[in-house]
N, CA, C and O atoms as a Maestro MAE file, in Angstrom:
{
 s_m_m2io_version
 :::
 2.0.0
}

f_m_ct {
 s_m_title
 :::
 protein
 m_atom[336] {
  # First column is atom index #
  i_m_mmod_type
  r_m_x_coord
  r_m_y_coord
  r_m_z_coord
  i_m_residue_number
  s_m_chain_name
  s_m_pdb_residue_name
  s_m_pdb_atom_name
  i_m_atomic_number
  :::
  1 25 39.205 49.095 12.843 1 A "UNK " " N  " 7
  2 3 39.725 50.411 13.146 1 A "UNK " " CA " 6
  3 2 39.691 50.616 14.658 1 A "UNK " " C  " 6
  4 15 38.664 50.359 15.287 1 A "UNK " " O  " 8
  5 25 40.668 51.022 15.188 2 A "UNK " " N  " 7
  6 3 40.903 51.536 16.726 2 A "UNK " " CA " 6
  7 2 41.350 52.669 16.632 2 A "UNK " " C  " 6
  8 15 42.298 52.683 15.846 2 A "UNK " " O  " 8
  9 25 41.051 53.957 17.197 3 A "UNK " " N  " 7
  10 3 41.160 54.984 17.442 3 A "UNK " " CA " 6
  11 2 41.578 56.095 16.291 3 A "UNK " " C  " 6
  12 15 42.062 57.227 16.304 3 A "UNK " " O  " 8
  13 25 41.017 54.927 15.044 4 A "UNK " " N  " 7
  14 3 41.441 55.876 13.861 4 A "UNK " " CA " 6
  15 2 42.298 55.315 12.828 4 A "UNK " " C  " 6
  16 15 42.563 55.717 11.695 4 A "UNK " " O  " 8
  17 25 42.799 53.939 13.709 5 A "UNK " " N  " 7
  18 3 44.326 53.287 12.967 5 A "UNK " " CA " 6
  19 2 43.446 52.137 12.810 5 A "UNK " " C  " 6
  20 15 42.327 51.922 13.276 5 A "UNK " " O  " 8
  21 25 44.532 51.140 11.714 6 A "UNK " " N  " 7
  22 3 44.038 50.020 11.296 6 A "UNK " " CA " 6
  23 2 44.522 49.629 12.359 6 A "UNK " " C  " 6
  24 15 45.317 50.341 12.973 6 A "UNK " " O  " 8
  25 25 44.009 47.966 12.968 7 A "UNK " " N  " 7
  26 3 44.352 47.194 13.967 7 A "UNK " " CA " 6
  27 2 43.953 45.842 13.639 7 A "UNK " " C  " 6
  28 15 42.892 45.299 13.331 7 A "UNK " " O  " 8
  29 25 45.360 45.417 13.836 8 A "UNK " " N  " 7
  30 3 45.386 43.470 12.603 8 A "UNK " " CA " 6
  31 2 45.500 43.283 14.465 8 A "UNK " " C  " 6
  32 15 46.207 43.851 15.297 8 A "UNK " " O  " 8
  33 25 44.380 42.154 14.581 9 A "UNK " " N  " 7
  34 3 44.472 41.039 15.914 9 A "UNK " " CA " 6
  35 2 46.170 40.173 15.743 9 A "UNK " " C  " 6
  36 15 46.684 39.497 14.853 9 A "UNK " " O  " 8
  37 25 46.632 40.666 17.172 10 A "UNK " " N  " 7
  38 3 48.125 39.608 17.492 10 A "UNK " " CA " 6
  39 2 47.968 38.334 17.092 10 A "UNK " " C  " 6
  40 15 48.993 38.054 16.470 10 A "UNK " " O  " 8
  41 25 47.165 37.312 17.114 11 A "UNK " " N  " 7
  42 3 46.905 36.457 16.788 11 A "UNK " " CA " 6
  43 2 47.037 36.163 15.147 11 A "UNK " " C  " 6
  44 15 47.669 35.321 14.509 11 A "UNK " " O  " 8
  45 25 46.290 37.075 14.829 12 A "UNK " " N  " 7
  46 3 46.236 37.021 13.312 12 A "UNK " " CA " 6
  47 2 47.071 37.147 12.765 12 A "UNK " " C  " 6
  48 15 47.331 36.301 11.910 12 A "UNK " " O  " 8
  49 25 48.043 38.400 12.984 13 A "UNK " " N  " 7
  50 3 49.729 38.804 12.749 13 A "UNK " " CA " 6
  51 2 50.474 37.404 12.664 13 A "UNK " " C  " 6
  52 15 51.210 36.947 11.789 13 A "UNK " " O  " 8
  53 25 50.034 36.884 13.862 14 A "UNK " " N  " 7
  54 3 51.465 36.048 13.797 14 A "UNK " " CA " 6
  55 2 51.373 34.503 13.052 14 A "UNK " " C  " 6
  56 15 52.096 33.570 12.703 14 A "UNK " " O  " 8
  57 25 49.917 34.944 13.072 15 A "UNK " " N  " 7
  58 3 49.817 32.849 12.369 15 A "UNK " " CA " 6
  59 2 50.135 33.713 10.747 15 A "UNK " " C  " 6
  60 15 51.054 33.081 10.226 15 A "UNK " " O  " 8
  61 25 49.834 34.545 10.084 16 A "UNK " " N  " 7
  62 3 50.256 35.152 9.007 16 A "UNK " " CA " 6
  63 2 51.501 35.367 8.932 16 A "UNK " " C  " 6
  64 15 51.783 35.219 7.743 16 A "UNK " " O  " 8
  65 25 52.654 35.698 9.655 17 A "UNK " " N  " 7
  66 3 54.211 35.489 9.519 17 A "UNK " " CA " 6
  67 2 54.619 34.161 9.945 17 A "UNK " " C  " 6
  68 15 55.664 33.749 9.441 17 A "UNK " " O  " 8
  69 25 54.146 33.569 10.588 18 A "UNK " " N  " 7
  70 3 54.387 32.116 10.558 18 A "UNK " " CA " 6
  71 2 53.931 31.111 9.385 18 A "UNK " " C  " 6
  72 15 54.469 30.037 9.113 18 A "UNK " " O  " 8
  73 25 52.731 31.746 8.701 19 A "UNK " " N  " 7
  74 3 52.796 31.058 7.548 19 A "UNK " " CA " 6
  75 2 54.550 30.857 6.587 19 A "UNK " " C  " 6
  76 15 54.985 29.798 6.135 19 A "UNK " " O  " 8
  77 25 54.972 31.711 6.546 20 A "UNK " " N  " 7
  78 3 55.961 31.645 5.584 20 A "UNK " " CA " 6
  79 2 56.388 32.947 4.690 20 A "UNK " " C  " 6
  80 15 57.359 33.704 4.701 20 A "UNK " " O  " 8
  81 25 55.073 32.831 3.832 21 A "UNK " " N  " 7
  82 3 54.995 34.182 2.838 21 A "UNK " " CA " 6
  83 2 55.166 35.190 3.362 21 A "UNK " " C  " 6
  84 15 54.705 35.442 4.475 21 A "UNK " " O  " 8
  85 25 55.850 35.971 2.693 22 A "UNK " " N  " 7
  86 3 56.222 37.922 3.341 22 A "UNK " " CA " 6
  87 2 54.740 38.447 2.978 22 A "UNK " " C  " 6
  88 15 54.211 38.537 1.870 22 A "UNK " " O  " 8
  89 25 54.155 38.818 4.459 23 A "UNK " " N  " 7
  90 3 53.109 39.915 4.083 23 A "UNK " " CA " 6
  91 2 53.369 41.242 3.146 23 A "UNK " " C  " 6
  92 15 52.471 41.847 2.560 23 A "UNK " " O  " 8
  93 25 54.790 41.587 3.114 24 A "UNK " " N  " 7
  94 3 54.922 42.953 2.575 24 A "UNK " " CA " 6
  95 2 54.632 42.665 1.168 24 A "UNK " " C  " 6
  96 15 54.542 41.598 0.561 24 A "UNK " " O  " 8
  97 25 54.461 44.336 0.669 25 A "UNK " " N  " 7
  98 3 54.985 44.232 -0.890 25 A "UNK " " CA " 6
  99 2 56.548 44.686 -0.797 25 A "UNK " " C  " 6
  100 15 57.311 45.046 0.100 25 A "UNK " " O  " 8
  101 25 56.623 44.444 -2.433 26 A "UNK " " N  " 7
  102 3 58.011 44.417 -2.684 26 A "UNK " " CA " 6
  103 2 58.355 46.045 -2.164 26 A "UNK " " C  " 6
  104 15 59.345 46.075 -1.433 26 A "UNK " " O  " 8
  105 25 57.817 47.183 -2.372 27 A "UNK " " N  " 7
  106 3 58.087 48.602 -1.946 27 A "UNK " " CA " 6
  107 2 58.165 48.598 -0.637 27 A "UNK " " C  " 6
  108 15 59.036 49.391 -0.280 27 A "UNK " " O  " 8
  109 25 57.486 47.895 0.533 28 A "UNK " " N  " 7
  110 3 57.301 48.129 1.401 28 A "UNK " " CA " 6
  111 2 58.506 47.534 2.310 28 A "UNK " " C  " 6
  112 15 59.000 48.040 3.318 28 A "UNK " " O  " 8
  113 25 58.886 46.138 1.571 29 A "UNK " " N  " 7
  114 3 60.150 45.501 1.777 29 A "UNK " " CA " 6
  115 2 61.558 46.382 1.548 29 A "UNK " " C  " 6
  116 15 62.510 46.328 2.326 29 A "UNK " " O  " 8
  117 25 61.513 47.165 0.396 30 A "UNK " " N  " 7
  118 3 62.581 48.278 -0.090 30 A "UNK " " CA " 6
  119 2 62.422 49.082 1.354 30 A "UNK " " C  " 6
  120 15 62.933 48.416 2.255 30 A "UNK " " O  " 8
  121 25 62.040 49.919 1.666 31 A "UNK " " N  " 7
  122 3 61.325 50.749 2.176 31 A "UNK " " CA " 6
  123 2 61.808 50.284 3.544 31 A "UNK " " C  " 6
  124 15 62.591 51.094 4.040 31 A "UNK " " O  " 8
  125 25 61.581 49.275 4.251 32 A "UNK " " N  " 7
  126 3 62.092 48.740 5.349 32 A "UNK " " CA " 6
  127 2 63.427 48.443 5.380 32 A "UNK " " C  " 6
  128 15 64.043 48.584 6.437 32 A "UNK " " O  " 8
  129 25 64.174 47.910 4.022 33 A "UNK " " N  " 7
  130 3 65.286 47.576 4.281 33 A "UNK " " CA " 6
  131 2 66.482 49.143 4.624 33 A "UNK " " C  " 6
  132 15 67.386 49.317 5.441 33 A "UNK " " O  " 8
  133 25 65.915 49.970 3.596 34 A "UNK " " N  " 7
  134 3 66.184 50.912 3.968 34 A "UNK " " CA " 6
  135 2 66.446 52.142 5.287 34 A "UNK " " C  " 6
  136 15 67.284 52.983 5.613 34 A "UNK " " O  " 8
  137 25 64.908 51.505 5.831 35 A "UNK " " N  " 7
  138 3 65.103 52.416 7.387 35 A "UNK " " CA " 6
  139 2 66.053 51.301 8.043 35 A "UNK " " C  " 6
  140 15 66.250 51.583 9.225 35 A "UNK " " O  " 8
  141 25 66.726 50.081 7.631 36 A "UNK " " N  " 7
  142 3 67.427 49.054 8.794 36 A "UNK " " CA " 6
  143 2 68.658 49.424 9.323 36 A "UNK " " C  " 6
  144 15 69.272 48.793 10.183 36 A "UNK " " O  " 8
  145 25 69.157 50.907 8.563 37 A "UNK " " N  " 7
  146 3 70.131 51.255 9.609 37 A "UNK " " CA " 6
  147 2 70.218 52.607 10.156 37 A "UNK " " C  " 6
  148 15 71.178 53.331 10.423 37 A "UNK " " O  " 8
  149 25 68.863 52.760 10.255 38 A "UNK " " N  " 7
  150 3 68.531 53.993 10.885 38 A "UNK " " CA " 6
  151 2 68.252 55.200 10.531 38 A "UNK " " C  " 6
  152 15 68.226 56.211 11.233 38 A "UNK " " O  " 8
  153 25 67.983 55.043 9.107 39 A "UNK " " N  " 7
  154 3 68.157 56.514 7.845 39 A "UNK " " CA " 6
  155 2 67.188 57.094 8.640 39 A "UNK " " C  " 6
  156 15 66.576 56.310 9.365 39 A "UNK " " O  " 8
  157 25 66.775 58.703 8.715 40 A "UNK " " N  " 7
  158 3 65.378 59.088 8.710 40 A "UNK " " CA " 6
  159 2 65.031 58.935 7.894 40 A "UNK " " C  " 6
  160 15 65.546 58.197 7.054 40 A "UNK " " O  " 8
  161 25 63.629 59.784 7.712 41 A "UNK " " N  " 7
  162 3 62.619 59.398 6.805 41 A "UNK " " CA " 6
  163 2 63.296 60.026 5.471 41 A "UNK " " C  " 6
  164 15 63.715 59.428 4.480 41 A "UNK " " O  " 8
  165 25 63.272 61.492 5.766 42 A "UNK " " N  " 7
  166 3 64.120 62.110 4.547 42 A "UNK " " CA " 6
  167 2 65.130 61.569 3.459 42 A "UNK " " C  " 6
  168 15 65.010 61.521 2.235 42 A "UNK " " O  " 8
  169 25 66.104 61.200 4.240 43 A "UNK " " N  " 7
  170 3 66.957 60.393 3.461 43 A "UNK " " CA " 6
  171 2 66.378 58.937 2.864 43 A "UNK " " C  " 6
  172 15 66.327 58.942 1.634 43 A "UNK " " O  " 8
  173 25 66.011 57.910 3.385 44 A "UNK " " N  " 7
  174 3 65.089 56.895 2.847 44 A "UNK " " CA " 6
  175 2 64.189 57.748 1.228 44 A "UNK " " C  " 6
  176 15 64.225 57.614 0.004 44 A "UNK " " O  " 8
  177 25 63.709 58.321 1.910 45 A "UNK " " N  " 7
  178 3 62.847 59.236 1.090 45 A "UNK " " CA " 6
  179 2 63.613 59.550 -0.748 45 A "UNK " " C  " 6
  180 15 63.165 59.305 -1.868 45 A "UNK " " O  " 8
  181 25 64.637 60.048 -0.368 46 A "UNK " " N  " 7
  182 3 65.728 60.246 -1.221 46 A "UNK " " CA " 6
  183 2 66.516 59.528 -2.207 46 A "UNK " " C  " 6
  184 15 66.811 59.833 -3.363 46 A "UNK " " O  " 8
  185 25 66.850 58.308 -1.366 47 A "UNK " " N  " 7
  186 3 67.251 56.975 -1.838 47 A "UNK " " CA " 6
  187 2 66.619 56.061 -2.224 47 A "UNK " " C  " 6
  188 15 67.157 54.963 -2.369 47 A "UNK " " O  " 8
  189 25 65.130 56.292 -2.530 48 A "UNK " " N  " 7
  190 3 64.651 55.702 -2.878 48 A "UNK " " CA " 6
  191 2 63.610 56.329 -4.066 48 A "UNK " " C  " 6
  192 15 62.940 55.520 -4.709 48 A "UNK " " O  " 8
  193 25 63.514 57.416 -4.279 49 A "UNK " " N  " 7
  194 3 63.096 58.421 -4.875 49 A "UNK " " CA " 6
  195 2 61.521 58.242 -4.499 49 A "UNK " " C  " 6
  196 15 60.718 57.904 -5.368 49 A "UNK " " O  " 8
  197 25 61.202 58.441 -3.411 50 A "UNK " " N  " 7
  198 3 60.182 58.609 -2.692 50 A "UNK " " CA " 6
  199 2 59.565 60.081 -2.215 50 A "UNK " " C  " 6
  200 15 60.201 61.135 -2.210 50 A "UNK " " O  " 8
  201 25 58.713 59.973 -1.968 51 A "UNK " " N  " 7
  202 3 58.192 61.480 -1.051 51 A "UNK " " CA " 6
  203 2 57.946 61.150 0.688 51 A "UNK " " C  " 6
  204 15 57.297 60.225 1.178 51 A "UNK " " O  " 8
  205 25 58.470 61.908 1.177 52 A "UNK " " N  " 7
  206 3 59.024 61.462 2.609 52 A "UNK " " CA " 6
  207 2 57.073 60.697 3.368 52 A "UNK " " C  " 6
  208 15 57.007 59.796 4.203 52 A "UNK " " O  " 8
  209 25 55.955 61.336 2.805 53 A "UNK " " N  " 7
  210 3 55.071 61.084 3.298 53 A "UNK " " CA " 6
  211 2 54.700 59.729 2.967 53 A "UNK " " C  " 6
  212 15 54.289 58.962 3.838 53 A "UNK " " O  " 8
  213 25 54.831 59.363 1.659 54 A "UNK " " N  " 7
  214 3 54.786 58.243 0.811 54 A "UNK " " CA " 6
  215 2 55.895 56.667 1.891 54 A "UNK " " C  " 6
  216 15 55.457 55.555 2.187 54 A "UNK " " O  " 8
  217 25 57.308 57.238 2.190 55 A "UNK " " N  " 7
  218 3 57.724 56.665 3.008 55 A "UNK " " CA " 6
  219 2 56.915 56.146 4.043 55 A "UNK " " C  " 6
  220 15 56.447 55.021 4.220 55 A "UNK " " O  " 8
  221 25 56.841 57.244 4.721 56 A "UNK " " N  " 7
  222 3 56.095 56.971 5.967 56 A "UNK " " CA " 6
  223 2 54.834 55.867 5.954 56 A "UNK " " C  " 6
  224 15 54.625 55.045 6.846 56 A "UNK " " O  " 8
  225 25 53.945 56.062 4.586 57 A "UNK " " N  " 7
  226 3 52.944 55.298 5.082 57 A "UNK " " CA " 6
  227 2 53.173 53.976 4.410 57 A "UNK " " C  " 6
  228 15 52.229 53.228 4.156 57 A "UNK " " O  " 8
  229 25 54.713 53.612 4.050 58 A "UNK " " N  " 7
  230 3 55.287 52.285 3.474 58 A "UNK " " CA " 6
  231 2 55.453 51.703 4.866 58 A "UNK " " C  " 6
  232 15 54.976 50.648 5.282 58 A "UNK " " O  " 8
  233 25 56.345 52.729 5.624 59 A "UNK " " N  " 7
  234 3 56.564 51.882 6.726 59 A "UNK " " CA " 6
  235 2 55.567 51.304 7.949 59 A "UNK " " C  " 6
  236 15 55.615 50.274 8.622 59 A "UNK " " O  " 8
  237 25 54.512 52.601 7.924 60 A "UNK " " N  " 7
  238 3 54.034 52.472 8.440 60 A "UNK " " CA " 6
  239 2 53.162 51.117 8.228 60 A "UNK " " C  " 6
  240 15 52.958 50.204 9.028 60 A "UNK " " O  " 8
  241 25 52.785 51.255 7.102 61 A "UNK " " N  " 7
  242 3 51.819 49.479 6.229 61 A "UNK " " CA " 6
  243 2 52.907 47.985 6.812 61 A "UNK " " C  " 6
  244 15 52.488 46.863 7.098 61 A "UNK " " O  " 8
  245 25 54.370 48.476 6.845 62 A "UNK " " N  " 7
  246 3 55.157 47.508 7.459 62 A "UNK " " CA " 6
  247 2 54.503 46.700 8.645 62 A "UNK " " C  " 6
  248 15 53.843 45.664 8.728 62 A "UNK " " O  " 8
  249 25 55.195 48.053 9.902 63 A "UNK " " N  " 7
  250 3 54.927 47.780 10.611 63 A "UNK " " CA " 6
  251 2 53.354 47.200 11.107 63 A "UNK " " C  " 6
  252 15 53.224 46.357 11.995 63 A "UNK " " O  " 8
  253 25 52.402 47.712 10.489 64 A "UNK " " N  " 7
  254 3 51.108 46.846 11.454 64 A "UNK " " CA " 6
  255 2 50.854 45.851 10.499 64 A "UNK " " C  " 6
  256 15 49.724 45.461 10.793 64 A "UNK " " O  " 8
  257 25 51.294 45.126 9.397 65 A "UNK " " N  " 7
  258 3 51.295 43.859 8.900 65 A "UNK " " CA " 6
  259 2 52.367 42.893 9.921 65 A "UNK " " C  " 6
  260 15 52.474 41.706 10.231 65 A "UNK " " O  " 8
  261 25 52.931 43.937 10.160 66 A "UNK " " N  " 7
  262 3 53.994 42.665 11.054 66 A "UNK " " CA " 6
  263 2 53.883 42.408 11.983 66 A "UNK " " C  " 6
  264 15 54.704 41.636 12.478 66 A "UNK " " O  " 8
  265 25 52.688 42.962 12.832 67 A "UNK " " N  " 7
  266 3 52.334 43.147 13.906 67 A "UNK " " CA " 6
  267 2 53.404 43.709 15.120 67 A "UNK " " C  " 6
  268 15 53.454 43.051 16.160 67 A "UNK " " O  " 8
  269 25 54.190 44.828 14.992 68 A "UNK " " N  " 7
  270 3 55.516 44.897 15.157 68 A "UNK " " CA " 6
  271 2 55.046 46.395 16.224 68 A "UNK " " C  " 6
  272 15 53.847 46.520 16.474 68 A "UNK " " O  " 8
  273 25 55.668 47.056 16.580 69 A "UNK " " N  " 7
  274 3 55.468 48.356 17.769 69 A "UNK " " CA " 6
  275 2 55.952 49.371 17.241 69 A "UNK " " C  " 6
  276 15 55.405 50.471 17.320 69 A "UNK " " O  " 8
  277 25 57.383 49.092 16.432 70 A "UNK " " N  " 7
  278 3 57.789 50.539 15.517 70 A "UNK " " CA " 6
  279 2 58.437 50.205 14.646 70 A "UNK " " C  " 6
  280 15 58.596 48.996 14.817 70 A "UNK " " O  " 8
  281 25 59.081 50.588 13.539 71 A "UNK " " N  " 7
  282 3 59.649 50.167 12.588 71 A "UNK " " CA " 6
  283 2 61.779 49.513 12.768 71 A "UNK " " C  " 6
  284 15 62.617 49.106 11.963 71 A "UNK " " O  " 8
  285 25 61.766 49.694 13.803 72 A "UNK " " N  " 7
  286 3 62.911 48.771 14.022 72 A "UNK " " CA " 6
  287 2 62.436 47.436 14.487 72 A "UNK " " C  " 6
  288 15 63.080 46.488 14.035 72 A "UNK " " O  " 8
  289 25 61.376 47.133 15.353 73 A "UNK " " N  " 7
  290 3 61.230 45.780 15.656 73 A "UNK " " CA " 6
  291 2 60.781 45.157 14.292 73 A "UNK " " C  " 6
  292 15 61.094 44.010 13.973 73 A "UNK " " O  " 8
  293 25 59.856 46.178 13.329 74 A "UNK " " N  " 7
  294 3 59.442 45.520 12.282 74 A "UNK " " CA " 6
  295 2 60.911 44.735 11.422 74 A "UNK " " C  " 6
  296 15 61.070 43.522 11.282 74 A "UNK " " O  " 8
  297 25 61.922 45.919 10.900 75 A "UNK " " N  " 7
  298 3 63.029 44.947 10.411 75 A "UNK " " CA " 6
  299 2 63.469 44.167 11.015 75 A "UNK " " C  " 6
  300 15 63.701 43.241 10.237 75 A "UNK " " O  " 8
  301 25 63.852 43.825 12.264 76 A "UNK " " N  " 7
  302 3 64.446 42.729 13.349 76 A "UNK " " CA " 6
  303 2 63.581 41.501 12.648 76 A "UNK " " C  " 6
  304 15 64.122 40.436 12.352 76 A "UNK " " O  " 8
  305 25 62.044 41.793 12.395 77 A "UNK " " N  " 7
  306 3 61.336 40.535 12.242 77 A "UNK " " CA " 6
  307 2 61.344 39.909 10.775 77 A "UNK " " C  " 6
  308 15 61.633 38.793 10.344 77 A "UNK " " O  " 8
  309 25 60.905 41.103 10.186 78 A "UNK " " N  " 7
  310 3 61.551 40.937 8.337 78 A "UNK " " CA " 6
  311 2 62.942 40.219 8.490 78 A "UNK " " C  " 6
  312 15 63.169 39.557 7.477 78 A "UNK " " O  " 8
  313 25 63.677 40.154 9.173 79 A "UNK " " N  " 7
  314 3 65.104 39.678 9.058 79 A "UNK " " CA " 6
  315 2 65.351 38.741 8.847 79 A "UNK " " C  " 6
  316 15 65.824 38.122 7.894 79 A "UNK " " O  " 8
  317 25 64.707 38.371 10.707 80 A "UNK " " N  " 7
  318 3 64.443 37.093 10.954 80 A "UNK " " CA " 6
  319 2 64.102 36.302 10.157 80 A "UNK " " C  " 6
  320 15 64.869 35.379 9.884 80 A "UNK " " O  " 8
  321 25 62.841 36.407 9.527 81 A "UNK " " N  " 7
  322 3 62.505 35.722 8.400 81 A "UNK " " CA " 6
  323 2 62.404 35.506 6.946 81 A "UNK " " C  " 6
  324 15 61.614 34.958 6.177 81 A "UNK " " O  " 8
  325 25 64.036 36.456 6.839 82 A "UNK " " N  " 7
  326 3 63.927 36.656 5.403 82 A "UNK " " CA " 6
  327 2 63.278 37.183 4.147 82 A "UNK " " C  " 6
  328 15 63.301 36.806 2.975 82 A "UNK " " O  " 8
  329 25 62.585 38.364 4.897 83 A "UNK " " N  " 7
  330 3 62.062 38.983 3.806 83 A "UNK " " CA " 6
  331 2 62.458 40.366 3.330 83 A "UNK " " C  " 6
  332 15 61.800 41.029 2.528 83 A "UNK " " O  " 8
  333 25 63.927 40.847 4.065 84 A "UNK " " N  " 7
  334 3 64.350 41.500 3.620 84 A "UNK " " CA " 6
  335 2 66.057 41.795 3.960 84 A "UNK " " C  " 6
  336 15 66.660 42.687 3.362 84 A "UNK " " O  " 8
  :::
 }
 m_bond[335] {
  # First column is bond index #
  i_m_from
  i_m_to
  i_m_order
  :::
  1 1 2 1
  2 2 3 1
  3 3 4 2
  4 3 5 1
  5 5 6 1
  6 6 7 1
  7 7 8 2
  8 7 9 1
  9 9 10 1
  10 10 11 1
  11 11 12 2
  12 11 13 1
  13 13 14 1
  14 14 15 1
  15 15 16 2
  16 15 17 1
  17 17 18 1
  18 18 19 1
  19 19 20 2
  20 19 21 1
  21 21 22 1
  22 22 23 1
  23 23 24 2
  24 23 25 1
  25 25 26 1
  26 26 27 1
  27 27 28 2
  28 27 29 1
  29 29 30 1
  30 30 31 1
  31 31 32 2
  32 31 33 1
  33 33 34 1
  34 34 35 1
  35 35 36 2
  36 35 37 1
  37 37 38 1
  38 38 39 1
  39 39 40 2
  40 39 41 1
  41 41 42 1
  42 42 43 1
  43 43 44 2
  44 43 45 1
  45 45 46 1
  46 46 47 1
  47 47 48 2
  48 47 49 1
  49 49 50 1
  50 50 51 1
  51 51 52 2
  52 51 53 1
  53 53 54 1
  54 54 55 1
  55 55 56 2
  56 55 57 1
  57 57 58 1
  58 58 59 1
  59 59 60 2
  60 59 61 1
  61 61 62 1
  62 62 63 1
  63 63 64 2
  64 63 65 1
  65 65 66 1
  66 66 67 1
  67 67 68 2
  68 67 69 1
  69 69 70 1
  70 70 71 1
  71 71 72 2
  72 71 73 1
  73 73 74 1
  74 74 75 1
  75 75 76 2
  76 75 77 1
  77 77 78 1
  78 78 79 1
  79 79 80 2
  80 79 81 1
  81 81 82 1
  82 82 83 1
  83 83 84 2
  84 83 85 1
  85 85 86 1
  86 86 87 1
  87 87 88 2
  88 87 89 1
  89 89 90 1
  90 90 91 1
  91 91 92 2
  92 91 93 1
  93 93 94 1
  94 94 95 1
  95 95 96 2
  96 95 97 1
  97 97 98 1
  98 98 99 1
  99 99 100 2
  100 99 101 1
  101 101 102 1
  102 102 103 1
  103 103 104 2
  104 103 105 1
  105 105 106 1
  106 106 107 1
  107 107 108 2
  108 107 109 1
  109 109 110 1
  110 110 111 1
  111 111 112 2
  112 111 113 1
  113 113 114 1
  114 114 115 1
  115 115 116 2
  116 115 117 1
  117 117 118 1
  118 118 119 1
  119 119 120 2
  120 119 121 1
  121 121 122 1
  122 122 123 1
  123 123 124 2
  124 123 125 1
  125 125 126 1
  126 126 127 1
  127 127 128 2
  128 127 129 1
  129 129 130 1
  130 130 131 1
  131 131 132 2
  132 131 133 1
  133 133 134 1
  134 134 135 1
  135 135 136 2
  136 135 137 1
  137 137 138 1
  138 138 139 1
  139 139 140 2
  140 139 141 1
  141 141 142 1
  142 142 143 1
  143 143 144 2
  144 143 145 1
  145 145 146 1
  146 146 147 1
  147 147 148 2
  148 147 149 1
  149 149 150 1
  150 150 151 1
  151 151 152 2
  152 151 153 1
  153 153 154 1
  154 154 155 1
  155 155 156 2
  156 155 157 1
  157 157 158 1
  158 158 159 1
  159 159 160 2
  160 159 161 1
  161 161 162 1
  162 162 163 1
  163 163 164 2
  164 163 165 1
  165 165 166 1
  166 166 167 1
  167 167 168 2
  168 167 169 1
  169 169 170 1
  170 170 171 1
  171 171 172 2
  172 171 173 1
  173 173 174 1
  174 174 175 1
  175 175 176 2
  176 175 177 1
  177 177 178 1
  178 178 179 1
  179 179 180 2
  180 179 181 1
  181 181 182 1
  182 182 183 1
  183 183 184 2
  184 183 185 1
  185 185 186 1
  186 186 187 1
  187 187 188 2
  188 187 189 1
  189 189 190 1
  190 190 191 1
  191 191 192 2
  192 191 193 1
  193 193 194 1
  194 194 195 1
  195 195 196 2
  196 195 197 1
  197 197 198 1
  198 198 199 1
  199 199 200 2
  200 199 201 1
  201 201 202 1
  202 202 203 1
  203 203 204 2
  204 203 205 1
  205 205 206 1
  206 206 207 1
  207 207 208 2
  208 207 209 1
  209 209 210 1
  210 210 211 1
  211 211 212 2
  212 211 213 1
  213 213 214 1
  214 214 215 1
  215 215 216 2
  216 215 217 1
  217 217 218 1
  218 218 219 1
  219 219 220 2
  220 219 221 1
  221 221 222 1
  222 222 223 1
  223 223 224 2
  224 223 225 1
  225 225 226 1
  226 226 227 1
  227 227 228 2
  228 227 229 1
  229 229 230 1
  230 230 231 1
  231 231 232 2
  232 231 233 1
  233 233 234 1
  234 234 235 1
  235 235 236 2
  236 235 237 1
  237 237 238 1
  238 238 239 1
  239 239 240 2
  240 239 241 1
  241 241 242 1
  242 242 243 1
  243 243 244 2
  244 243 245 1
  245 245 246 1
  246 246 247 1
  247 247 248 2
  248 247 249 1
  249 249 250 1
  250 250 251 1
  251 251 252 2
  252 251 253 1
  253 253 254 1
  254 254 255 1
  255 255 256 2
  256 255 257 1
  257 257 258 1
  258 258 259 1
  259 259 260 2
  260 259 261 1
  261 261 262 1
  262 262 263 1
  263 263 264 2
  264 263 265 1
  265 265 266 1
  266 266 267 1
  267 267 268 2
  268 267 269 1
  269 269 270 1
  270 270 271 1
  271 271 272 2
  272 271 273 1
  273 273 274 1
  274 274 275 1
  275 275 276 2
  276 275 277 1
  277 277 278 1
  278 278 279 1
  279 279 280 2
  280 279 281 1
  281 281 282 1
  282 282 283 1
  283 283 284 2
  284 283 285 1
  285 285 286 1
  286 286 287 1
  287 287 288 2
  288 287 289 1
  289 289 290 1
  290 290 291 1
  291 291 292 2
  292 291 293 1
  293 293 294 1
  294 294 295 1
  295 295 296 2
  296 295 297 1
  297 297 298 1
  298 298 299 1
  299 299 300 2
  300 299 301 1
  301 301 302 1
  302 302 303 1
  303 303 304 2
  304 303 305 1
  305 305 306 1
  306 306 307 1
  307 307 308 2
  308 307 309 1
  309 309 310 1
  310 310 311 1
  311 311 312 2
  312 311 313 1
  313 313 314 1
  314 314 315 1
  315 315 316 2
  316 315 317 1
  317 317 318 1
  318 318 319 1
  319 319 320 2
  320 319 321 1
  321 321 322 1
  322 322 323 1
  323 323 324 2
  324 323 325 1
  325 325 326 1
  326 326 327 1
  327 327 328 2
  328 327 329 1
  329 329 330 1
  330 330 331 1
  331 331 332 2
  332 331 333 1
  333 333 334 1
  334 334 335 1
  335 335 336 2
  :::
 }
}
């Protein structure tokens, strides 16, 4: 924990996406593919029959498994490697 937030070591992030296997779950993968063209949360939320908070902490679980800065670099990297 750092300042309240979970905090996965860079190191660790990346030998874990370099393994191969998608860290995500399958929701969290939905969930990302979804914000990949920019939906807000609301709408994601919607289309997926989610609760916008519920969203949020999908993406949010995204992003610091992916070791990523915000949830667009996170899909750029999911992409990259095919996991969504």
């Amino acid at each position: 924990m750092h300042a309240g937030h979970r905090y996965i070591d860079p190191e660790l992030a990346a030998d874990a996406i370099s393994a191969g296997d998608s860290p995500l779950t399958a929701r969290e993968a939905e969930v990302l593919e979804l914000a990949a063209d920019g939906a807000p949360v609301a709408e994601i939320a919607e289309r997926a029959s989610l609760s916008p908070g519920t969203v949020r902490n999908y993406l949010s679980s995204a992003v610091t498994k992916l070791g990523a800065e915000n949830r667009h670099t996170a899909v750029r990297l999911a992409r990259e490697r095919g996991w969504v």
